[in-house]
N, C-alpha and C positions, 0 to 999 in steps of 0.2 A: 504493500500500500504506500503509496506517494506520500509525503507530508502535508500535503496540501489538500489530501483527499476529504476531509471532514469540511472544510469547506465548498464543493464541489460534487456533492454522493451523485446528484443528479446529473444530464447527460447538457443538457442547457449550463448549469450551475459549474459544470467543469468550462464549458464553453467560455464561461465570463471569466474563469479563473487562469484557461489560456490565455486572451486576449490578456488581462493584464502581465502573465511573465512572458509575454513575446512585445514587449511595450521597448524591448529592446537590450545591448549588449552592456555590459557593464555594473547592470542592478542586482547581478546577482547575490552580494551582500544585504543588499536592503530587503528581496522578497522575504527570505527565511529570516529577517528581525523583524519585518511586518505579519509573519505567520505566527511567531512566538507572542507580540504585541498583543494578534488578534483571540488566540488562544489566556492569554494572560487576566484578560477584558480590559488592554487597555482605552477601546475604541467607546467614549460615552456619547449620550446624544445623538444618536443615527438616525438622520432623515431623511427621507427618499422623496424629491422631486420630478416634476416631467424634464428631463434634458442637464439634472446634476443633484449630486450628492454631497450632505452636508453632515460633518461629524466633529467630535473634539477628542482628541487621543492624549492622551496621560502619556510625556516622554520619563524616558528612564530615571531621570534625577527628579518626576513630579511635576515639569514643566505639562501645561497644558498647552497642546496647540490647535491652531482651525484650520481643520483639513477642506476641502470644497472639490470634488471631481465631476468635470462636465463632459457630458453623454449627448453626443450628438442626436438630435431628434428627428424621428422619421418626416417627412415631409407629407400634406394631408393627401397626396394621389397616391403617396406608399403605402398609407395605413386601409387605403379604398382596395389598394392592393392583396393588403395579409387580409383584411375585413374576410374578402372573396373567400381566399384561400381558406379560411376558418369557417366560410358555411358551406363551402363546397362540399363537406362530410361531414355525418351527425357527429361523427364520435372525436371530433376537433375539438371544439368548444364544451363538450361535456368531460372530453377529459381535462379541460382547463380548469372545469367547476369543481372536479375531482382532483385537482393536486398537479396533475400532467400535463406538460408538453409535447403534442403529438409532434414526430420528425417532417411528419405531411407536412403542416405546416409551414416547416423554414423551408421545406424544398421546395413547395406550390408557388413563398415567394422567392426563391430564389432562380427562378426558373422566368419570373417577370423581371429578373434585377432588384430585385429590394431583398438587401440583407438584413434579417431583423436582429440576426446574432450580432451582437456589435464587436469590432475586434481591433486591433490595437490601436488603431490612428484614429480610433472614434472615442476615445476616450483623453483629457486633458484634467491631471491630478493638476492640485496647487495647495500649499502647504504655507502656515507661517513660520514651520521651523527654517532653520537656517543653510540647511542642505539641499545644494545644487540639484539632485537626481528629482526625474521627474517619473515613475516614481520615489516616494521618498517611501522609508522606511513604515510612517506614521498614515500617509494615504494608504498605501500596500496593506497595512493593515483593515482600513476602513473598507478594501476593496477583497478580503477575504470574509468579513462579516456580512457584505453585502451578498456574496455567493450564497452564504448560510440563509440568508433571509431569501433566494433565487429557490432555494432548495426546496423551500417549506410552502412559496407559493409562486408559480411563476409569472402571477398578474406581477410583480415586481419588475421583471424584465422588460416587461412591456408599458410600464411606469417611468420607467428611466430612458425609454426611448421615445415618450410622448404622451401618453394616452393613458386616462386609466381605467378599471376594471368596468367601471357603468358606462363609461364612455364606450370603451370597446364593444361590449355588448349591444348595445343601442346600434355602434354602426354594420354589427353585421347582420342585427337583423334590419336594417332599412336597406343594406348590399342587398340583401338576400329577397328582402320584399319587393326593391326592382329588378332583380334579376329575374322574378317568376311573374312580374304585370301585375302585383296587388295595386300597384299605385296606377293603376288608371281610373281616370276621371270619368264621374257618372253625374255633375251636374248636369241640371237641366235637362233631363230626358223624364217623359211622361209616365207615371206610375202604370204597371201592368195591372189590369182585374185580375185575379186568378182565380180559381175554383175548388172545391170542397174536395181536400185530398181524401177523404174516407169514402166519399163517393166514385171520387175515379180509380182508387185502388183499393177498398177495403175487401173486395176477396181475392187479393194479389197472396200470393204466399211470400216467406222472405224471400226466397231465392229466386224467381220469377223476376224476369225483368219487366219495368214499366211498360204500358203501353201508353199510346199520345193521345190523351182527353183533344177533342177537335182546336176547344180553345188554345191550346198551347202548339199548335202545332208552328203557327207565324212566329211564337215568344219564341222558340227555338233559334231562329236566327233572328230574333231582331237585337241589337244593340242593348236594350233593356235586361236582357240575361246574361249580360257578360260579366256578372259577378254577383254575389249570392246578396241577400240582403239583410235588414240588418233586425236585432231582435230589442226590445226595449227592456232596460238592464231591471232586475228585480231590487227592488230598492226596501222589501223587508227587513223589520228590527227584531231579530232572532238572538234570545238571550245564547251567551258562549255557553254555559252550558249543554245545550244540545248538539254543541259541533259540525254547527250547518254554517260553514261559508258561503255566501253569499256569490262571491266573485268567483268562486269555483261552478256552479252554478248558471251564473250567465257562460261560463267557456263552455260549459255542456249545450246551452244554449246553442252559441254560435255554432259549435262543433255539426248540431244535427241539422243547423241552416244551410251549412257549406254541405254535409253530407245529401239530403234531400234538395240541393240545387246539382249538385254534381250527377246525382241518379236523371235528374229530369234533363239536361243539358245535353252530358256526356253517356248518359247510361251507363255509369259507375255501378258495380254491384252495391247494394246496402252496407252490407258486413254485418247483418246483424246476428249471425250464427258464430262471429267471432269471439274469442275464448276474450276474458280478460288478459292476459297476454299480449293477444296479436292486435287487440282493442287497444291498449297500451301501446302497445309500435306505432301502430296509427296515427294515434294521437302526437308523440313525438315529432313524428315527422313532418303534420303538421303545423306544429307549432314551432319549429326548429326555429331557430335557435332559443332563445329566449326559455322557454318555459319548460324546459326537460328536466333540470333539476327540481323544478315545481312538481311536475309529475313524478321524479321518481319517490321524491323523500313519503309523501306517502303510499306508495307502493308498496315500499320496502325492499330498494333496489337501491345500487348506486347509478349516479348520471350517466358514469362509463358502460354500466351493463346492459342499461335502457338504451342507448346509443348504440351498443351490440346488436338489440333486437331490431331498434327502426332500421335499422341496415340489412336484416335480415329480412325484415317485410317487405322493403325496396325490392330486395333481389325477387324474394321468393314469395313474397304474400304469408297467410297466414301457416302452411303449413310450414315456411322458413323459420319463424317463431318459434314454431311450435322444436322443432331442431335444436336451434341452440338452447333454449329456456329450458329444456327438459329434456335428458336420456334416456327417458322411458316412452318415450314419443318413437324410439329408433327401434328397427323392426330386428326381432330377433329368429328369422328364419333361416335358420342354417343353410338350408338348400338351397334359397337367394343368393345368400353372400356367397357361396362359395361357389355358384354360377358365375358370379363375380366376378371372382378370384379366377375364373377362369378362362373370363374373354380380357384381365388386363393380361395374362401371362400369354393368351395368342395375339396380342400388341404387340411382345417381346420383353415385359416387364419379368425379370427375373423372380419365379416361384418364392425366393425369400425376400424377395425386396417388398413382397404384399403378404402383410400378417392379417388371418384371420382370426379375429375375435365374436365372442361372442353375440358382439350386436354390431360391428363394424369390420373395415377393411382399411388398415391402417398400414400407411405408406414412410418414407422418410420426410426429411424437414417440417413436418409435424402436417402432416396432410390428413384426413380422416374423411372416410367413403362410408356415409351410413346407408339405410332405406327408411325416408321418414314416413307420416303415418298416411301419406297419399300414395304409397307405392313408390316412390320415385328417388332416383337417386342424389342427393345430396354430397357437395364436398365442405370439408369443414378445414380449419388451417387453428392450429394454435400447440402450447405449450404439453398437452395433455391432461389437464386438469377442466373439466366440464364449464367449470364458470369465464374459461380463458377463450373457448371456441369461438371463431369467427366464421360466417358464413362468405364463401368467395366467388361461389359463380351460381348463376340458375341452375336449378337442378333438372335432371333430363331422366328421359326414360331408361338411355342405355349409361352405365357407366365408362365407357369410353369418351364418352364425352368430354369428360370431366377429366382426364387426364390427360396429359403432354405425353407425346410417343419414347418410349428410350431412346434415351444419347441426346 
């Protein structure tokens, strides 16, 4: 283990802790007496601003000095930049809410030119002590507590480069709401009549698709349906005791507005045979970004896990769900799987290179080939530990599919 490694455990938090000892040749005195400093506590008063950092460090003889290090800040078309890249995938932003820094991220913007890792020419310590080195011994320090603080939340990285935690969130869900046309304008177009939905489909079954009541047949294309509409918020005074939110309430609201405008528009299935689970991915998705950790905490999920499943419903709807959320969902037909095991091995996939298990077909770099509860084959990627599984591609009828050819 490096010396330096307790300030930097994280993969971002080592990131900040390179850029300052590549800050250049000759500090290498100062880093390891700003590492003992920082270990010591001599670093008091640590404040984290957008674009610099403010501290007072206790020198060796009790001298107090003011340290000040400035963080160059993203520029506001960069931060429109990472915005994207963080709603581009659920599981971005939720693993932020969660403690982590997804690598998608810096690579999404690093692939636009915005580097959000800051690295050594982006940083300019300044010290009142008396020593020439930039860093000095007493910043170096302020700049390995800073890491510690990187480690524990990494809205701090992105604090120091501009922007903070409410802010950021704010801009990726308005990226994200015109990326997908929520913000289009619907003044001034004339109200639709509509008509008595228990009469146009009360002997519909769930799963039956709509048919078109005559009235609605022009609404279909006319302008006036091009966005669901809106529900008038319940503004009951419900003692806390009963544990009726209110505002959770209007979302359910809106939720079955946009669902029943999506069935009559698009001819969206309902969902309403959906498990809570895949009802929960749903919902995730769409309310991405913003309210997934809202959703998860009562669940009883983390943000990161629920971002696992809205990704799965992406892919795969609700029997993707149903895959990752539950192992007991994966079919255990021996005879299946090892018909399986049989068409990957006439691929040319070496007879040991596909372990059959019990309820799966498990490959290397952590691949896993279930049959989930639609008959269908599913690939799954992660650690080996159930709650780590990722879903990675639609699932198909044949298992070849699913797999890259050997070599």
């Amino acid at each position: 283990m490096s010396p330096a490694a307790q300030f930097g455990q994280t993969w971002w938090g080592r990131a900040w802790v390179n850029a300052l000892e590549n800050a250049g040749a000759g500090y290498e005195s100062r880093l390891p007496r700003g590492r003992t400093y920082a270990r010591k506590g001599a670093v008091r008063e640590l404040q984290l601003h957008p674009g610099h950092i403010a501290a007072r460090v206790v020198g060796q003889h009790g001298e107090l000095y003011s340290v000040d290090i400035g963080v160059r800040k993203l520029a506001g078309s960069e931060w429109e930049q990472v915005a994207d890249a963080i709603a581009s995938r659920a599981s971005h932003l939720a693993a932020l809410l969660d403690g982590e820094l997804h690598p998608g991220v810096v690579e999404d913007a690093a692939a636009v030119d915005v580097q959000l890792l800051p690295s050594a020419r982006d940083m300019r310590p300044d010290c009142s002590c008396p020593d020439w080195a930039e860093p000095c011994k007493h910043a170096a320090a302020a700049c390995y507590v800073v890491a510690a603080d990187m480690d524990r939340d990494p809205f701090a990285l992105f604090l120091l480069r501009g922007i903070g935690r409410d802010e950021l969130i704010q801009l990726v869900r308005s990226r994200r709401a015109s990326a997908s046309g929520q913000d289009r304008a619907t003044e001034g177009e004339a109200p639709m009549e509509g008509v008595d939905a228990l009469a146009a489909w009360g002997t519909s079954s769930l799963d039956a698709g709509l048919t078109d009541p005559p009235e609605l047949i022009s609404a279909r294309r006319s302008t006036a349906m091009n966005r669901p509409g809106r529900h008038t918020p319940w503004d009951a005074d419900i003692p806390a005791k009963h544990g009726v939110d209110t505002h959770r309430i209007d979302d359910l609201a809106t939720d079955a507005i946009t669902r029943a405008w999506s069935m009559i528009v698009d001819g969206t299935p309902s969902g309403l045979r959906a498990g809570p689970r895949a009802d929960l991915a749903r919902r995730a998705v769409s309310s991405w970004p913003l309210d997934v950790a809202e959703l998860a905490d009562p669940a009883g999920v983390t943000p990161q896990r629920l971002a696992t499943w809205a990704e799965a419903w992406q892919i795969a709807g609700d029997a993707g769900v149903a895959v990752v959320a539950d192992d007991d969902a994966w079919s255990t037909d021996q005879q299946l799987l090892a018909e399986g095991r049989e068409m990957l091995e006439q691929m040319g996939h070496p007879r040991r290179s596909v372990a059959l298990n019990y309820d799966s077909l498990r490959m290397g770099n952590g691949v896993l080939l279930v049959i989930g509860p639609d008959g269908r084959w599913f690939r799954l990627h992660g650690s080996g530990k159930h709650q780590d599984l990722r879903l990675t591609r639609p699932s198909s009828d044949d298992v070849r599919e699913l797999v890259d050819p050997p070599g």
